[in-house]
PAZAPA-4460 file (N, C-alpha, C; in steps of 0.05 Angstrom, whole numbers, plus 32768, in hexadecimal, padded with zeros to 4 digits):
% residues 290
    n_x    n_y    n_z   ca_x   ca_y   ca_z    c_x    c_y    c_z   seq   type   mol
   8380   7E41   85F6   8399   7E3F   85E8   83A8   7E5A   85E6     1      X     A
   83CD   7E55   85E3   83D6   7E73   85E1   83DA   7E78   85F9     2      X     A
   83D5   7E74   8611   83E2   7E81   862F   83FB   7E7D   862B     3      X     A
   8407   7E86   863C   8426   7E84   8641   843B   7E93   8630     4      X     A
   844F   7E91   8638   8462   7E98   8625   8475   7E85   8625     5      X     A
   8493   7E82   8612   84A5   7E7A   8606   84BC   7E7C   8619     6      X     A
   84C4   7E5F   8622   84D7   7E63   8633   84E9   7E4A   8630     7      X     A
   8504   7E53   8630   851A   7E4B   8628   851D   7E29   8636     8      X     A
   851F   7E30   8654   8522   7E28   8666   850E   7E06   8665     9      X     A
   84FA   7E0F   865B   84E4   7DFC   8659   84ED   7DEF   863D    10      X     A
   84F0   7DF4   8628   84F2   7DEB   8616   8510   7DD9   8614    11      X     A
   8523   7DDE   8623   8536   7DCB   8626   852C   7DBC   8633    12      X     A
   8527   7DBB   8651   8517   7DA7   865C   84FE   7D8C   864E    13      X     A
   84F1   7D9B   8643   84E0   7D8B   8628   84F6   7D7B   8615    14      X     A
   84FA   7D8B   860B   850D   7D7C   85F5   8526   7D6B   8607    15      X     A
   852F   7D67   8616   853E   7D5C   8626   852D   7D3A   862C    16      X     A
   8514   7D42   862E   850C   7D2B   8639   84F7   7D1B   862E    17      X     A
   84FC   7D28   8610   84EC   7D16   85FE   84FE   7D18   85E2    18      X     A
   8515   7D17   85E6   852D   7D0F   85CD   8546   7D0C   85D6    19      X     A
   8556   7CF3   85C9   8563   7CE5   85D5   8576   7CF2   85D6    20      X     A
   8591   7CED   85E1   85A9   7CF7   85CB   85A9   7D1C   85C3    21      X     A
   85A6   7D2E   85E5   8597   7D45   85D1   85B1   7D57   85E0    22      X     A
   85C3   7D64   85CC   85C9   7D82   85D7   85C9   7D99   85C9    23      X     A
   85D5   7DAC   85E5   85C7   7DCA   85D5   85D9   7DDE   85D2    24      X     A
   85DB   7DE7   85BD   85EB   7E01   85B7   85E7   7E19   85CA    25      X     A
   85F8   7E2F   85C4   85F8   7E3F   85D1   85E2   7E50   85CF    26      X     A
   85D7   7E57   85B5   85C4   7E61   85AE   85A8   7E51   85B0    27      X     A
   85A4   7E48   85BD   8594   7E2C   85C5   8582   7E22   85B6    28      X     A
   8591   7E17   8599   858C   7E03   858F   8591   7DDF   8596    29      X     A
   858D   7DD3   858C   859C   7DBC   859D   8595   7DA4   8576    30      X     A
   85A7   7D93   857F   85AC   7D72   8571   85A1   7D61   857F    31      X     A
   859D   7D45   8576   859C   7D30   8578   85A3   7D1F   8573    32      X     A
   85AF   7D0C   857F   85B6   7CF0   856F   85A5   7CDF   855C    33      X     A
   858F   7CDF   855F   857C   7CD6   854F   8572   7CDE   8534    34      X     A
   8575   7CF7   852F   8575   7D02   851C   855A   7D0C   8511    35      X     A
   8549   7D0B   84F2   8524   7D1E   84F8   851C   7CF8   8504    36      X     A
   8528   7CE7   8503   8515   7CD0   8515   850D   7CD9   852B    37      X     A
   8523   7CDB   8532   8524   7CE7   854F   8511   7CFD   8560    38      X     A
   8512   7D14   8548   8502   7D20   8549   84E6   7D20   8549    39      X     A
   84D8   7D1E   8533   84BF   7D0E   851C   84B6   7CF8   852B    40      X     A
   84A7   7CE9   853A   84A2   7CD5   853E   848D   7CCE   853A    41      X     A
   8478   7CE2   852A   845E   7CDE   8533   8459   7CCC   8510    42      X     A
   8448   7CB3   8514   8441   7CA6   8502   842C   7CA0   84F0    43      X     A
   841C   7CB8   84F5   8403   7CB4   84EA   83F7   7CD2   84FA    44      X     A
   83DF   7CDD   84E8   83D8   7CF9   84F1   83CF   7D00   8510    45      X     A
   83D5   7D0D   851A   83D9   7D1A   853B   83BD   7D22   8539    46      X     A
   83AD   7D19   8553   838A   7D23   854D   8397   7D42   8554    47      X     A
   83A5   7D47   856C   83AA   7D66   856C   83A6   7D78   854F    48      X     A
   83B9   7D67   8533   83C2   7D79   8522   83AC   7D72   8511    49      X     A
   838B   7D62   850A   8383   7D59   84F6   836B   7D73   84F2    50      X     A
   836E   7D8A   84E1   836E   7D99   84D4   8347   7D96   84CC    51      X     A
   8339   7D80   84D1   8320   7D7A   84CB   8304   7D90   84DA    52      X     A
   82F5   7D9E   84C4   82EA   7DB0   84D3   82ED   7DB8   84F4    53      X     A
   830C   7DC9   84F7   8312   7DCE   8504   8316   7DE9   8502    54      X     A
   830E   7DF8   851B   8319   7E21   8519   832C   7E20   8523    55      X     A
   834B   7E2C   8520   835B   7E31   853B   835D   7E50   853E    56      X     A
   835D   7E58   855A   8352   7E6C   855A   836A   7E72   856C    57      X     A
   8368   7E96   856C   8386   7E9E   8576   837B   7EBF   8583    58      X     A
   837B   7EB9   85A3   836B   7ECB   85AF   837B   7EE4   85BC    59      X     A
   8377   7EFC   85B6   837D   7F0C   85CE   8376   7F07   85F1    60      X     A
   8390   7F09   8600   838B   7F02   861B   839C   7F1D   8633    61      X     A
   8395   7F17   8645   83A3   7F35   865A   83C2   7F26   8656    62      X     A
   83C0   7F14   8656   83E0   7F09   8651   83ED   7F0D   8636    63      X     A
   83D9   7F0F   8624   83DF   7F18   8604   83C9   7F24   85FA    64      X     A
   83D4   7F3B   85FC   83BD   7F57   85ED   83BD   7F51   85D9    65      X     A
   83D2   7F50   85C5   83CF   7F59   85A9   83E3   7F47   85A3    66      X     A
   83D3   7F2B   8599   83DC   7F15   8591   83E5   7F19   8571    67      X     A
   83FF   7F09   856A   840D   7F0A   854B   8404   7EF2   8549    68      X     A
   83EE   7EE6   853C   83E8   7EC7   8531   8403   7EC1   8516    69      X     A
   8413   7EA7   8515   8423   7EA1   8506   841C   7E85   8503    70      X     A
   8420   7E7B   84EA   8414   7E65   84DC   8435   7E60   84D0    71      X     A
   843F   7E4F   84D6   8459   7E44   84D8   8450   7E27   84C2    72      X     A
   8452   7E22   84A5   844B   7E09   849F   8463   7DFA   8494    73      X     A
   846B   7DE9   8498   847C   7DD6   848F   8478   7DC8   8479    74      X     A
   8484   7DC4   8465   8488   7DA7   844F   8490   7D8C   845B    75      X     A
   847D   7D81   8461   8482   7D68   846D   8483   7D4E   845F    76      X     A
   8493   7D5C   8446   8489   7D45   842B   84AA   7D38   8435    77      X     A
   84B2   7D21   841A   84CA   7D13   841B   84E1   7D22   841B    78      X     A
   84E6   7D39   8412   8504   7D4E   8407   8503   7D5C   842A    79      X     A
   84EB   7D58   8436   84EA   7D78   8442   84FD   7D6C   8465    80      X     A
   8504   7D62   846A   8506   7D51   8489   850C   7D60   848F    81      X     A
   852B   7D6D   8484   854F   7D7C   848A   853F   7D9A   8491    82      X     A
   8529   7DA3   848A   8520   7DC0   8487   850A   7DB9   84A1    83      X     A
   8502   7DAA   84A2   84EB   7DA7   84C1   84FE   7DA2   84DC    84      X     A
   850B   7D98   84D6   8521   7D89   84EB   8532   7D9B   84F3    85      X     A
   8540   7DB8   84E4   854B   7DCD   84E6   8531   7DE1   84F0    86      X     A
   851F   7DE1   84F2   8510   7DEA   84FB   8500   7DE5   851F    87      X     A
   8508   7DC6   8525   84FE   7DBD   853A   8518   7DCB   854D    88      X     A
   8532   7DC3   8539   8548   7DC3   8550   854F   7DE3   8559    89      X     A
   853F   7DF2   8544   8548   7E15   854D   852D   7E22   855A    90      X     A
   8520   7E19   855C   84FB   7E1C   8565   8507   7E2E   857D    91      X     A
   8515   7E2A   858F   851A   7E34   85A5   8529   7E54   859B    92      X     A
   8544   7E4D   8586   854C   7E6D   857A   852F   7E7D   8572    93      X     A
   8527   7E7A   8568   850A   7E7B   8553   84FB   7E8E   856F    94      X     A
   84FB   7E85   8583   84DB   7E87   858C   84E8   7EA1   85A3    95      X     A
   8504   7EA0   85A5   8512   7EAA   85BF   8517   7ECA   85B3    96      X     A
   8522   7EC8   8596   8524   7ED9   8587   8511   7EF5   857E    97      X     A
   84F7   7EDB   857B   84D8   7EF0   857F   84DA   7EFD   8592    98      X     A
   84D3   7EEC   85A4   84C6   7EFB   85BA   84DE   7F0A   85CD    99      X     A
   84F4   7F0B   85CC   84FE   7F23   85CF   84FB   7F3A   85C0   100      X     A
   84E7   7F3A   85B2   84E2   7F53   859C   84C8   7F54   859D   101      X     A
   84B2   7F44   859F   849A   7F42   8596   8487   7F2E   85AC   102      X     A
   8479   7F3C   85BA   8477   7F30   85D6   8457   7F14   85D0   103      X     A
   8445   7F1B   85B9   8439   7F12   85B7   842C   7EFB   85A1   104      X     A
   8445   7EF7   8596   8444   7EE6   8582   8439   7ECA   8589   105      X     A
   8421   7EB6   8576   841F   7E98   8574   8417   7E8E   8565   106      X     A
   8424   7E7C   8567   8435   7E65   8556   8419   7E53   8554   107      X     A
   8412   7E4D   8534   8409   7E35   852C   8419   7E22   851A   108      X     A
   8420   7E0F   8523   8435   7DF7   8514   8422   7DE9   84F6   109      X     A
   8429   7DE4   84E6   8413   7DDF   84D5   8428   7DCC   84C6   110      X     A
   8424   7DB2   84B5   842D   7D9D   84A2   8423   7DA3   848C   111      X     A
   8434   7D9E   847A   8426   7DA6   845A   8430   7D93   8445   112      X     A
   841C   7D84   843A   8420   7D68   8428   8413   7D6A   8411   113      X     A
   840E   7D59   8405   8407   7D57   83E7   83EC   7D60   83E7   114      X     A
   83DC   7D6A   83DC   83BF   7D62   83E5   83B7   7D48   83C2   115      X     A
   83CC   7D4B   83B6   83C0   7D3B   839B   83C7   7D1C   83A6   116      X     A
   83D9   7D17   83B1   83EB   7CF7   83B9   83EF   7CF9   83D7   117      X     A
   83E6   7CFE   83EC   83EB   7CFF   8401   83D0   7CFC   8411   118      X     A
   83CF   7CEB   8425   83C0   7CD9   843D   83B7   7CF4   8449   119      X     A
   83C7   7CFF   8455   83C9   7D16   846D   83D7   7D28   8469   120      X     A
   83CB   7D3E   8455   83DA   7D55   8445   83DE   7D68   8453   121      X     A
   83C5   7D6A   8465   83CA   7D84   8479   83C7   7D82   8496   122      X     A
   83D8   7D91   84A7   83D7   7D86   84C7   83DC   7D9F   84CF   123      X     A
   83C3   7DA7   84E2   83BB   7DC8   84F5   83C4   7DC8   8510   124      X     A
   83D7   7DD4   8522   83D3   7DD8   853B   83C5   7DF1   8544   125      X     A
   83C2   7DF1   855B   83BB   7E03   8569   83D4   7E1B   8566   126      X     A
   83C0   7E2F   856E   83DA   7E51   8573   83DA   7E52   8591   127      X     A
   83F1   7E4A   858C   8409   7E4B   85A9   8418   7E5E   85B0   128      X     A
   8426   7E5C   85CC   8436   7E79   85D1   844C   7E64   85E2   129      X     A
   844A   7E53   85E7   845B   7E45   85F9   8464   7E28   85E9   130      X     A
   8474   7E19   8602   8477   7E04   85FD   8471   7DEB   85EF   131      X     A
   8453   7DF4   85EE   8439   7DE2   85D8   8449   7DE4   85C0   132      X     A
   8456   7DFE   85BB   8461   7E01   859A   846C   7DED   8591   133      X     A
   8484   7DDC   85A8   8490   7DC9   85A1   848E   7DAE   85A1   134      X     A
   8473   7DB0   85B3   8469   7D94   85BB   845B   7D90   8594   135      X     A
   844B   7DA9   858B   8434   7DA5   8577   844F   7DA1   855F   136      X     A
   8465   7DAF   855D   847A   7DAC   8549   8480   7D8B   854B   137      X     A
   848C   7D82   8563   848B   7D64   8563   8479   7D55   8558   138      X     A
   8460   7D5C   855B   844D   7D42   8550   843F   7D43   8530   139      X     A
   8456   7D54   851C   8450   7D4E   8508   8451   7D3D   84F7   140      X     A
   8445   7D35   84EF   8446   7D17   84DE   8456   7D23   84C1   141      X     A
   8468   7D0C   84C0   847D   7D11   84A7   846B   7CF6   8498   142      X     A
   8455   7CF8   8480   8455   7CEB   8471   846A   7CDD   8461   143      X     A
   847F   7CF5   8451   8486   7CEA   8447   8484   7CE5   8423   144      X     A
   846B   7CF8   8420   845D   7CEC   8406   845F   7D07   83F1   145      X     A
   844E   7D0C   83ED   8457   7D1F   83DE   8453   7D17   83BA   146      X     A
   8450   7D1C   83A1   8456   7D11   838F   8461   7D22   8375   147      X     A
   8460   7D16   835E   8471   7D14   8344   8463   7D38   8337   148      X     A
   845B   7D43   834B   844A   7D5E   8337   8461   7D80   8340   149      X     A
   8478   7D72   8349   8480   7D88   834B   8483   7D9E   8359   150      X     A
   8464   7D9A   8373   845D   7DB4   8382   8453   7DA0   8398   151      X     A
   844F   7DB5   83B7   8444   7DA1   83C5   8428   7DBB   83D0   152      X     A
   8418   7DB2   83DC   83FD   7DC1   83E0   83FB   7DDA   83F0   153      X     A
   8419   7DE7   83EC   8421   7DFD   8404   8400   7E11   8404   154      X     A
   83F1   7E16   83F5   83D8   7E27   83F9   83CF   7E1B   8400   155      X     A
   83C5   7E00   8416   83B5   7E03   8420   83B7   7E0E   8437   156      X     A
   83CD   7E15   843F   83D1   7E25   8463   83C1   7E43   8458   157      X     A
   83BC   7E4C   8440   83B4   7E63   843A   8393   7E58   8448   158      X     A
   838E   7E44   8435   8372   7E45   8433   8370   7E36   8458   159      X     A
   8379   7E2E   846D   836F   7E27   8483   8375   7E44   8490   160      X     A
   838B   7E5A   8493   8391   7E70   8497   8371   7E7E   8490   161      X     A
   8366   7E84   8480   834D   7E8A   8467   832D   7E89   847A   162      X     A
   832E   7E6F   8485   8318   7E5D   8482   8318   7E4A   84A2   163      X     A
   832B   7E4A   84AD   832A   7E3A   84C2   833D   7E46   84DD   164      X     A
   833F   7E64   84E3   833E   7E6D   84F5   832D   7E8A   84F8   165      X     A
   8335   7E8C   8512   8326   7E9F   8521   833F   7EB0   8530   166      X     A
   833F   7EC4   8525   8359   7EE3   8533   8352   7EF4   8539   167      X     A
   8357   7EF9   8550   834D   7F11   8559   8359   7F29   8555   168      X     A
   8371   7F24   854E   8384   7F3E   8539   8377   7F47   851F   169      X     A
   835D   7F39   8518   834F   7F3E   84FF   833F   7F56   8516   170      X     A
   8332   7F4F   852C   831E   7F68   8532   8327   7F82   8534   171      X     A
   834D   7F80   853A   8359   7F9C   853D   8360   7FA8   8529   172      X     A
   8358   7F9A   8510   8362   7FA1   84FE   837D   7F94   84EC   173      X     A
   8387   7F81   84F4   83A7   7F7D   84F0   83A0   7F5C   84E5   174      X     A
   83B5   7F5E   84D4   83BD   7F3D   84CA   83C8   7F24   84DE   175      X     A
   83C1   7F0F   84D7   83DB   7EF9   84DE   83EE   7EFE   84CD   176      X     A
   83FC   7EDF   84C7   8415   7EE8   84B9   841B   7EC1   84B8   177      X     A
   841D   7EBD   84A1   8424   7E9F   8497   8432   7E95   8489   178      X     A
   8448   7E86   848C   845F   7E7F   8480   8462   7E60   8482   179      X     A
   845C   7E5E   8465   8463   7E40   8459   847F   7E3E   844F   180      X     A
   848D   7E27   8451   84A8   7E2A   8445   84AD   7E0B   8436   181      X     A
   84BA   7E0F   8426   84C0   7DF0   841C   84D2   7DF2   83FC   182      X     A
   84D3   7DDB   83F3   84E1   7DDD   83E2   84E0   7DD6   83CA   183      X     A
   84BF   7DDA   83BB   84AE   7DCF   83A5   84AB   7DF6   83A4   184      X     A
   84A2   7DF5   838C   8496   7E15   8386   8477   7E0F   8388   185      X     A
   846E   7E22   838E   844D   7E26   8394   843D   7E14   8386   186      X     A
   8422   7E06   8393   841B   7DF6   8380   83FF   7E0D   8374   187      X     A
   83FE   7E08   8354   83ED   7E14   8345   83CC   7E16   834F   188      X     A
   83C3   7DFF   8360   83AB   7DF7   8365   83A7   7DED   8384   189      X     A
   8396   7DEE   838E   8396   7DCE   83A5   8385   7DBB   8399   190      X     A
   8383   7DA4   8390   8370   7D96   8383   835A   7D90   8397   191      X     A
   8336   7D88   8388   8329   7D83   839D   8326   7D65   8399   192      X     A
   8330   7D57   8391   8338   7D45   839B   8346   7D35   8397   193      X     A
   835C   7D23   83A5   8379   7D17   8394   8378   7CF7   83A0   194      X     A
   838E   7CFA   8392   8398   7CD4   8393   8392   7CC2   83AA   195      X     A
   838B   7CD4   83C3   8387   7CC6   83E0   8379   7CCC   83EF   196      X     A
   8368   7CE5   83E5   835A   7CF7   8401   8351   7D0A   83F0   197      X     A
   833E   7D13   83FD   832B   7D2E   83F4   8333   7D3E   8404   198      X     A
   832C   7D59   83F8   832D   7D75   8406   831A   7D74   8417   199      X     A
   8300   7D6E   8411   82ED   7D68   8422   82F1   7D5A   8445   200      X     A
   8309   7D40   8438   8301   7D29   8450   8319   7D34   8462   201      X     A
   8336   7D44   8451   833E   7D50   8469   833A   7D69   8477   202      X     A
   832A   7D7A   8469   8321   7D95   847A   8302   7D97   8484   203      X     A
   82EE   7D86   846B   82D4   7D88   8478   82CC   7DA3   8461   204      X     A
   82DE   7DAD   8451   82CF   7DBE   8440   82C6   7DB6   8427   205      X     A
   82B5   7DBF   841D   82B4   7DB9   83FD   82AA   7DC9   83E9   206      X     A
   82CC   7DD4   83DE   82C7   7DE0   83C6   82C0   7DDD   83BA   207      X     A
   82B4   7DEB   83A2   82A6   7DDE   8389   82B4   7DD4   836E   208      X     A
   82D9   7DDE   837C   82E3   7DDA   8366   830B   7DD8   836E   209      X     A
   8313   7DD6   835B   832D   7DD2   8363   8337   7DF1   8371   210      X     A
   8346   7DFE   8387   8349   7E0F   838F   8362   7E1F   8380   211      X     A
   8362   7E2E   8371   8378   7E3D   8363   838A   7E4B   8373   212      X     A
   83A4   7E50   8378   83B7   7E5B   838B   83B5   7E77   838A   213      X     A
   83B5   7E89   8372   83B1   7EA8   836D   839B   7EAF   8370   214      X     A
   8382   7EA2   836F   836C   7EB9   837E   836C   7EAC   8394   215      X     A
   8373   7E90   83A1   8378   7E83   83C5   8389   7EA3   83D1   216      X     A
   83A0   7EA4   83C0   83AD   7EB4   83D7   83AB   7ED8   83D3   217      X     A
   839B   7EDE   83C2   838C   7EFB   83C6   8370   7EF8   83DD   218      X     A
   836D   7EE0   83DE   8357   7EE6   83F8   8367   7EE6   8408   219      X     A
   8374   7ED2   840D   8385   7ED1   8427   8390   7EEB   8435   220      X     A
   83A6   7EF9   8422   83B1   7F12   842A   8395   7F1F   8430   221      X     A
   8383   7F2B   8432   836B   7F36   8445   8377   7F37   845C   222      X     A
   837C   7F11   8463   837A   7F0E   8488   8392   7F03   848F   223      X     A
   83A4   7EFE   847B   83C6   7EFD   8484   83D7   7F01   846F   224      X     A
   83F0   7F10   8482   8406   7F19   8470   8413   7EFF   8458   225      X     A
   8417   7EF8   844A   841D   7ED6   843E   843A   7ED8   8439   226      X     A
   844A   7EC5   8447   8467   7EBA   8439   846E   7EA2   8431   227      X     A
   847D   7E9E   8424   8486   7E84   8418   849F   7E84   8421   228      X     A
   84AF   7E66   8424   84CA   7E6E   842A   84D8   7E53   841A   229      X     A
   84DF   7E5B   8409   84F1   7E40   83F6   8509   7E3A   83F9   230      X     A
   8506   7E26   8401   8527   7E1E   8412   853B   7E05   8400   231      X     A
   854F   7E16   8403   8561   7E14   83EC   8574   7DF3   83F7   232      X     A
   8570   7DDE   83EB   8587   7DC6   83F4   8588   7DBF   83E4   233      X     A
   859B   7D92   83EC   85A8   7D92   83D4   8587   7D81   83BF   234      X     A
   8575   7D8A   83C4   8564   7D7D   83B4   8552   7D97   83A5   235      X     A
   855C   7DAC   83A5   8553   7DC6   839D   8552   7DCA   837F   236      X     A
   8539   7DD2   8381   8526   7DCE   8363   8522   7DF0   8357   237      X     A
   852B   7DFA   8346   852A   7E1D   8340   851B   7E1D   8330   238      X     A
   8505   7E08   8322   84F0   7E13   830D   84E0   7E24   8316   239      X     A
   84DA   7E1B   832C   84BB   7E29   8339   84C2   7E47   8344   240      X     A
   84D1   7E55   8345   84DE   7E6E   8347   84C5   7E7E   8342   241      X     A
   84C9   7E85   8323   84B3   7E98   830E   849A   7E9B   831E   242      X     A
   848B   7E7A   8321   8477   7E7D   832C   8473   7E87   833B   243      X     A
   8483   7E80   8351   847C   7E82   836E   8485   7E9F   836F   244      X     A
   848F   7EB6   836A   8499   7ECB   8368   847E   7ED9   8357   245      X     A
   847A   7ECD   834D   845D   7EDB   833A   8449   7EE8   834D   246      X     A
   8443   7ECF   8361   842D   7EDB   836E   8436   7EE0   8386   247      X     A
   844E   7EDB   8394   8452   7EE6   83AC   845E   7EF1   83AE   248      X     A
   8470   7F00   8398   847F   7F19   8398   8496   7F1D   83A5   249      X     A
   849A   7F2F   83BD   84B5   7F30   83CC   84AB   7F26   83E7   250      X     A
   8498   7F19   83E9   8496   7F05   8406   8497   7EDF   83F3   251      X     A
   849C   7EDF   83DF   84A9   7ECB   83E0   84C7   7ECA   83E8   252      X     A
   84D8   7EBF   83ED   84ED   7EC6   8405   84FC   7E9F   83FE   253      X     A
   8515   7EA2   8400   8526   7E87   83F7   853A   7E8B   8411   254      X     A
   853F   7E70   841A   8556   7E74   8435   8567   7E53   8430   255      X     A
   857B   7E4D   8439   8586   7E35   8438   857B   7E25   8459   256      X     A
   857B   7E14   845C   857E   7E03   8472   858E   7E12   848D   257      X     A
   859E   7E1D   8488   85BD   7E24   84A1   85A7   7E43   84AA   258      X     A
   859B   7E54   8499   858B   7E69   849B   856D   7E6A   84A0   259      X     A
   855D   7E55   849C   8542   7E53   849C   8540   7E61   84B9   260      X     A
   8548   7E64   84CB   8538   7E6B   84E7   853B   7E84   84E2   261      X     A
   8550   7E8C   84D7   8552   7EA7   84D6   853E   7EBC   84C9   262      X     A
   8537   7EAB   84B0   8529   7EBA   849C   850B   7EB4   84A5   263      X     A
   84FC   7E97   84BA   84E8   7EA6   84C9   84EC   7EB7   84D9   264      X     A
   84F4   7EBF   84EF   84FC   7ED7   84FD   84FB   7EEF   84ED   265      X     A
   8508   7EEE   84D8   8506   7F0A   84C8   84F5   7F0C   84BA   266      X     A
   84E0   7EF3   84B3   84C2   7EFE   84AA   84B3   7F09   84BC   267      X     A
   84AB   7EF4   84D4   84A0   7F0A   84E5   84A2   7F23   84ED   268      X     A
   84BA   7F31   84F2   84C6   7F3E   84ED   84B6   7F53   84E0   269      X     A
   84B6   7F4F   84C7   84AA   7F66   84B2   8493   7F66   84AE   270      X     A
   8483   7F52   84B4   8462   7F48   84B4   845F   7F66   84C9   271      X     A
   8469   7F5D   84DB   845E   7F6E   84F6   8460   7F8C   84F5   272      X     A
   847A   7F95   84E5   8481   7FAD   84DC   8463   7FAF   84CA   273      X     A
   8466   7F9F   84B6   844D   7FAD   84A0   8433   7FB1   84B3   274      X     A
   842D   7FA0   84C9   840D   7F9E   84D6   8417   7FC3   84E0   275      X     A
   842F   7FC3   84F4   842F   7FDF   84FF   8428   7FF0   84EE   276      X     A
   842F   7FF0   84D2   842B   8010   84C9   8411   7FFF   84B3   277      X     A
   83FE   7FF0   84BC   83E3   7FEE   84AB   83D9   7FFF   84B6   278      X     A
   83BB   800C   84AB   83A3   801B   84BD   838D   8009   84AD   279      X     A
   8394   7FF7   84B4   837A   7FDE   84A5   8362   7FE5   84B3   280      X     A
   834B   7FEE   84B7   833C   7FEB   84CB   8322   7FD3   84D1   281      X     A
   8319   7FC9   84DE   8306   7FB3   84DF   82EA   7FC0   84E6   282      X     A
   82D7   7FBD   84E0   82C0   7FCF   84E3   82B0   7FB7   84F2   283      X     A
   829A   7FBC   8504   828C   7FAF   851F   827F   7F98   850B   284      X     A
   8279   7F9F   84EE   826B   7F8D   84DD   827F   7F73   84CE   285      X     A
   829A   7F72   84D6   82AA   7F6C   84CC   82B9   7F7D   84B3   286      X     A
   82AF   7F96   84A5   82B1   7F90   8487   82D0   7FA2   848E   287      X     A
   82E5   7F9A   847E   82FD   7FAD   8479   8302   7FC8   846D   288      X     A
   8311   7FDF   8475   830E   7FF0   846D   8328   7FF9   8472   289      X     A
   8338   8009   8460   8357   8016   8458   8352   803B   8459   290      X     A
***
């Protein structure tokens, strides 16, 4: 996984011939007549994306020395379509934009649902460098679900980031870099286990207890830079602000719909600036050292 690179050319071709009704801006974004149907098709969880004691692993290659692992996760609850769907149709600005700057960047597509009321809370791809990005962005399953608590389970991309890969930017010393975005404020906990599904039955782990978000995402930062990205529409909720600002400080980050591509681009962006001037070092035993 991860060969290749990001090419324009290919990704119109793809999207040309698996969405109806499709054109493209100048900046090569493109529409559809169909609309996130159109897009979204997938109806039930993608074995590609089912997250079940699975590693995804993100390798240094002679084609990519010094891989940027990025964990891209979506709200794929009921509010979120307009913010995934703005995301499918600029995937091409998004990816063209990198890598004219940043030669080694890949892409893991990730779904993020309820884990208290939701079937299929969480959905993993593979880290990609090519065309896969858009094939694995297509086959996310839009539940749909989501419920009445206010927050949706954005930490668990911490805890599969955590716990269910393998980076080889960890042996050089250097972070990934993971950006959840949506439009609930942070949820307080991940429950271990809710209204439809265990933590257990969708990852295969088992905590001993409900997973708390502030010590989840002080481990996390260890092995990735963490962002949130709260996207502002007309179903935009400002309680959760405080919180979510509490613990993620100035990488929590707010963008509208018309801007979301922009403001991933400009996270990576600064992730990669902070890895440059880290001297994190990785020692042969694993242990970290500053």
């Amino acid at each position: 996984m991860g060969g290749g690179s990001w090419d324009s050319k290919a990704f119109r071709s793809y999207t040309s011939s698996t969405k109806l009704g499709v054109s493209f801006s100048v900046d090569g974004s493109y529409t559809t007549t169909g609309g996130h149907q159109e897009i979204f098709k997938q109806r039930d969880l993608d074995d590609r994306l089912n997250p079940y004691k699975v590693i995804r692993e993100c390798r240094d290659s002679e084609e990519h020395p010094n891989t940027i692992p990025v964990i891209l996760a979506l709200d794929v609850t009921g509010s979120m379509g307009e913010a995934a769907v703005d995301c499918a149709q600029k995937l091409n600005v998004i990816m063209t934009k990198l890598y004219d700057e940043i030669k080694d960047v890949e892409f893991m597509i990730m779904g993020i649902g309820d884990f208290a009321y939701d079937y299929s809370p969480l959905q993993a791809s593979q880290f990609e460098s090519d065309i896969r990005i858009a094939e694995q962005l297509d086959a996310l399953y839009f539940e749909w679900g989501g419920g009445g608590n206010s927050y949706e389970s954005y930490s668990s991309a911490w805890w599969f980031g955590l716990h269910h890969t393998d980076l080889d930017c960890w042996q050089r010393g250097k972070k990934g870099i993971i950006i959840t975005m949506g439009d609930e404020r942070l949820n307080p906990y991940i429950p271990k286990e809710g209204l439809r599904t265990t933590f257990n039955k969708v990852l295969g782990d088992t905590p001993q207890d409900n997973i708390e978000t502030e010590d989840l995402y002080k481990l996390t930062c260890e092995k990735f830079n963490v962002y949130h990205i709260n996207v502002i529409h007309s179903r935009y909720p400002d309680d959760g602000i405080p919180y979510s600002f509490k613990i993620l400080g100035q990488r929590f980050r707010e963008s509208d719909i018309e801007h979301l591509s922009d403001e991933i681009v400009a996270i990576v962006r600064d992730a990669v600036e902070i890895e440059v001037n880290n001297q994190t070092v990785v020692t042969q035993e694993g242990e970290i050292t500053w």
